[in-house]
C-alpha positions in Angstrom: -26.3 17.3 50.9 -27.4 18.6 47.5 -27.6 17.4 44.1 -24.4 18.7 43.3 -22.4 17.6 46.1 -23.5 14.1 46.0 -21.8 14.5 41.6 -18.4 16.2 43.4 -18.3 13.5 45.6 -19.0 10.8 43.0 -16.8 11.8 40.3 -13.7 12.3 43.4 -14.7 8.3 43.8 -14.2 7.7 40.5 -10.8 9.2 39.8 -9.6 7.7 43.1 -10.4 4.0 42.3 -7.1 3.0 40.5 -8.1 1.3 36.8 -11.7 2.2 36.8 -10.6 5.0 33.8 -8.0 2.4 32.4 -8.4 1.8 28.7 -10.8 -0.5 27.3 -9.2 -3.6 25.7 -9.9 -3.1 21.8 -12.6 -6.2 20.1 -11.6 -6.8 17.2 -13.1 -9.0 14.2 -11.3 -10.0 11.4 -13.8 -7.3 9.2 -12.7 -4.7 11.3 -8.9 -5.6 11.4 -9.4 -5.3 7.8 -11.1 -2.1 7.8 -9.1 -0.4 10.2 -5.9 -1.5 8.6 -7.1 -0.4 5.4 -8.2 3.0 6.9 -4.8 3.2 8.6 -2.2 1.7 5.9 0.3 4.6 4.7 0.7 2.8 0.9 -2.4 2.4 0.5 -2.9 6.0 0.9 0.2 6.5 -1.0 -1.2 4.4 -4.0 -4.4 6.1 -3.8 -2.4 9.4 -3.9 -1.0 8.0 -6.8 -4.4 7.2 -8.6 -5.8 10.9 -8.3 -2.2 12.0 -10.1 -2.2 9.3 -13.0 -6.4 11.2 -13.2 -5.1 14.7 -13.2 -2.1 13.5 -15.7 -5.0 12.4 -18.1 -6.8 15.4 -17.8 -3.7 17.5 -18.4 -3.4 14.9 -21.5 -6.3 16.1 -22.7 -6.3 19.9 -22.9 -3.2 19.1 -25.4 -6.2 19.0 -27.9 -7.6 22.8 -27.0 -6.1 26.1 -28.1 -3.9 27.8 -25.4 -4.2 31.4 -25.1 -1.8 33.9 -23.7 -1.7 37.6 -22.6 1.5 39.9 -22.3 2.4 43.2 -21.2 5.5 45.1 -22.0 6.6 48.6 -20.5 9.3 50.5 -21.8 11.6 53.8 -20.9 13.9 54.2 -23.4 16.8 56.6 -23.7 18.3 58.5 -25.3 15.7 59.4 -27.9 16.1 58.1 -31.6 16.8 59.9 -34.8 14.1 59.6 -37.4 15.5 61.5 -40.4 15.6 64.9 -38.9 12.9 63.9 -36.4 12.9 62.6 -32.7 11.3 59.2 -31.7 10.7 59.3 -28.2 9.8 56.0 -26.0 9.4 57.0 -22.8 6.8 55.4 -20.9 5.7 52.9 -24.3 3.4 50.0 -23.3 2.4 47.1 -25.9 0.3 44.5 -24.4 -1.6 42.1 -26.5 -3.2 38.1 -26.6 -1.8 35.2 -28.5 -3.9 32.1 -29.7 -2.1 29.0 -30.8 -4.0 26.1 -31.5 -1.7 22.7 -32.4 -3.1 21.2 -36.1 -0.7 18.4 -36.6 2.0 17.2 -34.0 2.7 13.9 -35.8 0.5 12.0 -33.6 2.3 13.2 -29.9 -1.0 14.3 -28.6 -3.1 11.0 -29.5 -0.1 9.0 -28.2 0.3 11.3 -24.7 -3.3 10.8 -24.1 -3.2 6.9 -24.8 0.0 7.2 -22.3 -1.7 9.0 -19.6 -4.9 6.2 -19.6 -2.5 3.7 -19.2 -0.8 5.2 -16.3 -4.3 5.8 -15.0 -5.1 2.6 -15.3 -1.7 1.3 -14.2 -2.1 3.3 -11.1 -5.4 1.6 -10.5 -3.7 -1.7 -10.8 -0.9 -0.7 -8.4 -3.5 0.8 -5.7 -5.5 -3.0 -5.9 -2.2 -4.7 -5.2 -1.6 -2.8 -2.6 -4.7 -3.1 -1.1 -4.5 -7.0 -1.2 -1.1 -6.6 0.4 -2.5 -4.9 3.0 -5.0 -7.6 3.7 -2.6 -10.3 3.7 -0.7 -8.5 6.5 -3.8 -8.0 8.6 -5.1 -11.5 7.9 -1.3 -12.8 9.1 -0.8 -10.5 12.0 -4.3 -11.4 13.4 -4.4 -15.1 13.3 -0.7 -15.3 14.7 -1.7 -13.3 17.4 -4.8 -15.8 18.1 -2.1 -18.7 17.4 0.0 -16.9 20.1 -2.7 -16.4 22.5 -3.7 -19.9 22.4 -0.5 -21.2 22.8 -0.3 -18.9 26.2 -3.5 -20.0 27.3 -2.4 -23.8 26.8 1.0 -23.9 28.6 -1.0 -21.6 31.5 -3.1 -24.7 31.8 -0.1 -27.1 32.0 1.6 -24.9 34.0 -1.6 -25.5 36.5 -1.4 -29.1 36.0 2.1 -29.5 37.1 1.2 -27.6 39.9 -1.5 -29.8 40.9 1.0 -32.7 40.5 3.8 -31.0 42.7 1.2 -31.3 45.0 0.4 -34.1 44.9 4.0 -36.1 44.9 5.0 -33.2 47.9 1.9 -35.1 49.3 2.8 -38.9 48.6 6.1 -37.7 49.4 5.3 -36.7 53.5 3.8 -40.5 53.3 6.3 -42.8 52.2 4.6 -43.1 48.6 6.9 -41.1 46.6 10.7 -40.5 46.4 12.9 -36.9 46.3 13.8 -37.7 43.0 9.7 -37.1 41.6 9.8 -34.3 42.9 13.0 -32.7 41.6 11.9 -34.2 38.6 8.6 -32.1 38.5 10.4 -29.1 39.7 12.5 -29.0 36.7 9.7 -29.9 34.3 7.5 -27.0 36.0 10.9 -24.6 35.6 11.0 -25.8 31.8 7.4 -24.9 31.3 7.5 -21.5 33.1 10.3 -20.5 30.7 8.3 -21.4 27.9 5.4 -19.9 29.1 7.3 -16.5 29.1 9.0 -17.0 26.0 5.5 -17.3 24.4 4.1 -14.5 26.5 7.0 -12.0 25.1 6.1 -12.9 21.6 2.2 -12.5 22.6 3.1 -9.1 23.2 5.3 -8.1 20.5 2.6 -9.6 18.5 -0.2 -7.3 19.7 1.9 -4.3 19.1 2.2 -5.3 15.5 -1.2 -5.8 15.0 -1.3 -2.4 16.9 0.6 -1.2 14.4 -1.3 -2.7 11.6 -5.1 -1.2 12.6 -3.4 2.1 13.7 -3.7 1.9 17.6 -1.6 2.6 20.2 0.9 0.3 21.3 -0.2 0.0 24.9 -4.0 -1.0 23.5 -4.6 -3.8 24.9 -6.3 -6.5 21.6 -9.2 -8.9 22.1 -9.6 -11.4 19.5 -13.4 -12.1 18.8 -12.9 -14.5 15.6 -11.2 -17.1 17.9 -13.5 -20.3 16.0 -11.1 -22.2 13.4 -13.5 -23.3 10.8 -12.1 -25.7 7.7 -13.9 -26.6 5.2 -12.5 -28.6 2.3 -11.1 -27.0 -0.5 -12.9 -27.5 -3.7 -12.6 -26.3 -6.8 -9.5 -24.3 -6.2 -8.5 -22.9 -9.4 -5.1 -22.1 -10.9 -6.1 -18.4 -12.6 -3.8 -15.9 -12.8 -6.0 -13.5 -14.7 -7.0 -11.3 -12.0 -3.6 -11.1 -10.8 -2.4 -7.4 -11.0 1.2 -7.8 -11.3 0.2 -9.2 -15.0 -2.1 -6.1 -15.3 1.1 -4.0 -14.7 3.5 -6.1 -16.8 0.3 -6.0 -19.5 0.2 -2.3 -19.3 3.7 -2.1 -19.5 3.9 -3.9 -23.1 1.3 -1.3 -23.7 2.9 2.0 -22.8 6.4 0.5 -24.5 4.1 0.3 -27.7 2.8 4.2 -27.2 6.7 4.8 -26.6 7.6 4.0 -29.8 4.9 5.9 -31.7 6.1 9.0 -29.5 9.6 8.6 -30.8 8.3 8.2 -34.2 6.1 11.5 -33.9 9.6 12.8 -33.9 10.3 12.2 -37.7 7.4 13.5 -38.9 6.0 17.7 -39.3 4.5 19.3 -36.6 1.8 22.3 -37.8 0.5 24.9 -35.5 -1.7 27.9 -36.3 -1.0 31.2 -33.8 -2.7 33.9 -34.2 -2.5 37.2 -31.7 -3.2 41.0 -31.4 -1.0 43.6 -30.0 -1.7 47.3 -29.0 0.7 49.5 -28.4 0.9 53.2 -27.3 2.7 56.2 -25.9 5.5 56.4 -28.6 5.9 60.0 -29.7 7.2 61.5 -32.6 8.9 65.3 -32.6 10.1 67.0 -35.3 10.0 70.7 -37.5 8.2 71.4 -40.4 7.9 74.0 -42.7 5.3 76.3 -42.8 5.5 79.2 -45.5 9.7 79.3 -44.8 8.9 79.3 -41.1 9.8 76.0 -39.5 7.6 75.1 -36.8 7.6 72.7 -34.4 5.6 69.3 -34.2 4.6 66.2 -32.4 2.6 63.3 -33.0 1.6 60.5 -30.6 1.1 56.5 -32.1 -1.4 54.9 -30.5 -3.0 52.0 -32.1 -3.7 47.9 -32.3 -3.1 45.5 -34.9 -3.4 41.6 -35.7 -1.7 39.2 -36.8 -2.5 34.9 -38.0 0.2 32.8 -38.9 0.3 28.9 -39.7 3.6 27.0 -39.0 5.4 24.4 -40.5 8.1 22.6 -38.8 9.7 19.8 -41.0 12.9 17.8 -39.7 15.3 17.1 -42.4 18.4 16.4 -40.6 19.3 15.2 -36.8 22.4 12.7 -37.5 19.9 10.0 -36.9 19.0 10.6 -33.4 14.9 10.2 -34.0 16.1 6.6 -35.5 18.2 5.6 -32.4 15.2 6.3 -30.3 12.8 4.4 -32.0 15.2 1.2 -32.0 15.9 2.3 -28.4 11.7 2.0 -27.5 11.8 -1.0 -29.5 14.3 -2.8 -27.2 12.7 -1.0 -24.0 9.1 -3.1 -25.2 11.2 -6.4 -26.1 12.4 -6.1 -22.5 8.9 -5.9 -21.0 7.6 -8.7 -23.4 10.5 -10.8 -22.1 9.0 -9.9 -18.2 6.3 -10.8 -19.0 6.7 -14.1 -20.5 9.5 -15.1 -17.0 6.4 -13.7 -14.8 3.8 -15.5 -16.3 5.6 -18.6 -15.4 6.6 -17.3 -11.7 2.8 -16.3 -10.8 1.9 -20.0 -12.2 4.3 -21.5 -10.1 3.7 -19.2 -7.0 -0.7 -20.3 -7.5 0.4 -24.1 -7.2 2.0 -23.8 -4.6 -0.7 -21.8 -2.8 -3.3 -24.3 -3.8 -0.6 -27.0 -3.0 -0.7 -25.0 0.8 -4.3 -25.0 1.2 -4.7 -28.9 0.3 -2.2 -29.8 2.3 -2.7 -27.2 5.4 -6.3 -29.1 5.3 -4.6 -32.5 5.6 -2.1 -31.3 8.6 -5.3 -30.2 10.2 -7.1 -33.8 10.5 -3.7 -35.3 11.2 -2.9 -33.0 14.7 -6.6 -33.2 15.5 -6.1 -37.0 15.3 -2.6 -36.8 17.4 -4.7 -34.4 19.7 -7.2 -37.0 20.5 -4.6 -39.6 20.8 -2.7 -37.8 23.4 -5.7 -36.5 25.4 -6.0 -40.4 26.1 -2.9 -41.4 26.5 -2.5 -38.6 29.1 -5.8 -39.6 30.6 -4.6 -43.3 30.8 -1.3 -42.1 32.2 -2.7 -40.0 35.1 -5.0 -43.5 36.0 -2.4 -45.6 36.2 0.0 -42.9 38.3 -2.8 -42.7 40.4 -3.1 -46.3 41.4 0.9 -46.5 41.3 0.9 -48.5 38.1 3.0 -46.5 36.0 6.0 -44.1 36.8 6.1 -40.7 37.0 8.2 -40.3 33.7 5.4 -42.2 32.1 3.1 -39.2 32.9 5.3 -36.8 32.5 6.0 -38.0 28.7 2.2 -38.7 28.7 2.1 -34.4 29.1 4.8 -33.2 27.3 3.4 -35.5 23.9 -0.2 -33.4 25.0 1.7 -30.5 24.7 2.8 -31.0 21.2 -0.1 -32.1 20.0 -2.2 -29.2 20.8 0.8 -26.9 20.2 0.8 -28.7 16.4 -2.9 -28.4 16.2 -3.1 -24.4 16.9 -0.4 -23.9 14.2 -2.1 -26.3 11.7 -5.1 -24.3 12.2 -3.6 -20.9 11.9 -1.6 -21.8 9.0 -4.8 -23.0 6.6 -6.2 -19.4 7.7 -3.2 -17.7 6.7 -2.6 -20.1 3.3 -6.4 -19.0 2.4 -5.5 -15.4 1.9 -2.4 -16.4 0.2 -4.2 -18.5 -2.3 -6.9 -15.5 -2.6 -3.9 -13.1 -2.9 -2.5 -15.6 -5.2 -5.1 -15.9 -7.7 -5.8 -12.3 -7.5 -9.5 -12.8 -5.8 -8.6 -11.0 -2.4 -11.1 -8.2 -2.2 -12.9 -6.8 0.9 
């Protein structure tokens, strides 16, 4: 057998051993669950999208400043011919085509104020593209520690699941020699039936939690997630501070005060003269003259083609006198539109003050729940161990140790969700305090 047929034969192997090409289970770190749904999120591209627009709309801004120049071309066929005083102006086939300069001297201050307008929508679209960007965090930073909560919760009632088996054993054991009654037993087949239906009640929402941090990162939904960051490290929160500065929702409400101010010098522009120089050149040909003359009594006929360019500067003046006070009306209008934003900004202020006490509020006291179901946890870890002892050497009844288990139960089920909570209340406060980067 050759090289080649041993490869045939190796690859046929291959594809015939069900699962060996099944799809890797994705690894995932909470740096690359941020990554990927950063890379992934649809408004975060959106808001960038948005960014390059508020750029190109300050650009655009900008060439208000520079003279705009224009070209035109005009073909004509006119008929019938004119009369020109005895002569005959014919236009067939005329063409003028010519440029035109206009440069803006004076616009009341539009310009200046549509440049100013178009940084702060630049600027407010920078703003809006960070918010986003922490939002997307905070969902990635949820979705992944819920689905390590989740996972851990599976894990734990697949090892009391075990331990009630062992324990059916057991009594189906003491049972066959006189040392147990029927009633233990139906008594741990319904705690064991209780358990399964938890267990699959939490295995359902491990799965549609996977899918939504499938969703999240940008995999396929049948992609299979492995957790790496599984270690639950607290460390006490110092120095958490109540700053709202970074926040960009006050950006936004800041740079809306801003643009309501620019507003109102845009209605004013309205009032005032607007001056514009133009200046252009024009050539025009194929318009023919025909006529007679008279030559020494004899009238001859004549014809005479105009070909020829000129040019022409003009400065402009527009002045508005009269408009039934509707430039007025706007300004008061812009002046109530930036009263409005003043207001939201004041009512905000105190919201995002409120909302960062109650995240710090979260973190202090998520730190505190921690201690307190690790304590509970150690409490019931003995209090199970005593229990099992004691059943053992017939010293305490079965509803002893089954209590015993179902307080273990609750203690680590508290503990995982104490621990997954502080992880998810530290992003909030970062969010919170406008500090989330990555």
């Amino acid at each position: 057998m050759n090289k080649k047929d041993i490869v045939i034969l190796c690859c046929v192997a291959l594809f015939s051993v069900p699962g060996v090409w099944a799809q890797q289970p994705l690894r995932l770190s909470l740096d690359e669950c941020r990554k990927m749904a950063l890379s992934h999120s649809e408004e975060l591209q959106q808001a960038d999208n948005a960014l390059r627009q508020a750029e190109l709309d300050r650009q655009i801004a900008k060439t208000a400043f520079l003279p705009k120049f224009d070209a035109s071309a005009v073909g004509a066929y006119m008929l019938p011919d004119m009369d020109m005083l005895g002569m005959e102006m014919r236009m067939r086939g005329t063409y003028m085509a010519g440029v035109n300069l206009t440069q803006p001297i004076y616009a009341g201050g539009k310009i200046t104020t549509g440049n100013r307008l178009a940084r702060i929508g630049e600027e407010t679209a920078a703003e809006q593209l960070r918010m986003t960007r922490m939002d997307v965090l905070v969902e990635a930073d949820n979705a992944y520690w819920t689905y390590i909560a989740v996972g851990r919760k599976v894990r734990m009632l697949e090892s009391y699941h075990a331990q009630m088996d062992t324990l059916h054993r057991q009594t189906e054991v003491a049972l066959a020699a006189g040392m147990a009654t029927e009633n233990d037993l139906l008594r741990i087949d319904a705690k064991r039936t209780e358990i399964h239906y938890q267990l699959q009640k939490v295995q359902n929402g491990a799965d549609l939690c996977r899918m939504s941090l499938c969703r999240i990162v940008g995999a396929d939904f049948d992609t299979q997630i492995e957790a790496t960051d599984t270690t639950f490290v607290a460390s006490q929160p110092v120095g958490l501070s109540a700053e709202t500065a970074a926040r960009p929702e006050l950006h936004l409400l800041e740079k809306q005060i801003a643009a309501g101010k620019e507003q109102i010098r845009m209605a004013r522009a309205d009032m005032l003269p607007t001056v514009a120089l133009t200046a252009n050149y024009m050539y025009y040909g194929n318009i023919k003259l025909n006529g007679m003359t008279d030559a020494g009594g004899t009238m001859i006929p004549f014809s005479q083609e105009f070909r020829d360019g000129m040019g022409m500067a003009m400065l402009s003046v527009q002045i508005p006198i009269f408009h039934w006070g509707e430039n007025r009306k706007k300004v008061r209008k812009a002046q109530y539109e930036l009263r409005n934003a003043e207001l939201d900004l004041q009512k905000n202020t105190r919201l995002l003050n409120i909302e960062v006490q109650q995240a710090i509020r979260n973190v202090q006291d998520g730190y505190e729940l921690i201690h307190t179901a690790e304590k509970g946890l150690q409490q019931a870890d003995e209090n199970l161990r005593v229990m099992r002892n004691r059943y053992a050497a017939s010293m305490a009844p079965l509803t002893d140790l089954l209590d015993a288990q179902s307080q273990w139960q609750q203690a680590e089920s508290n503990l995982i969700e104490a621990q997954t909570q502080y992880k998810i209340y530290e992003t909030e406060y970062l969010r919170a305090t406008g500090k989330l980067n990555f």
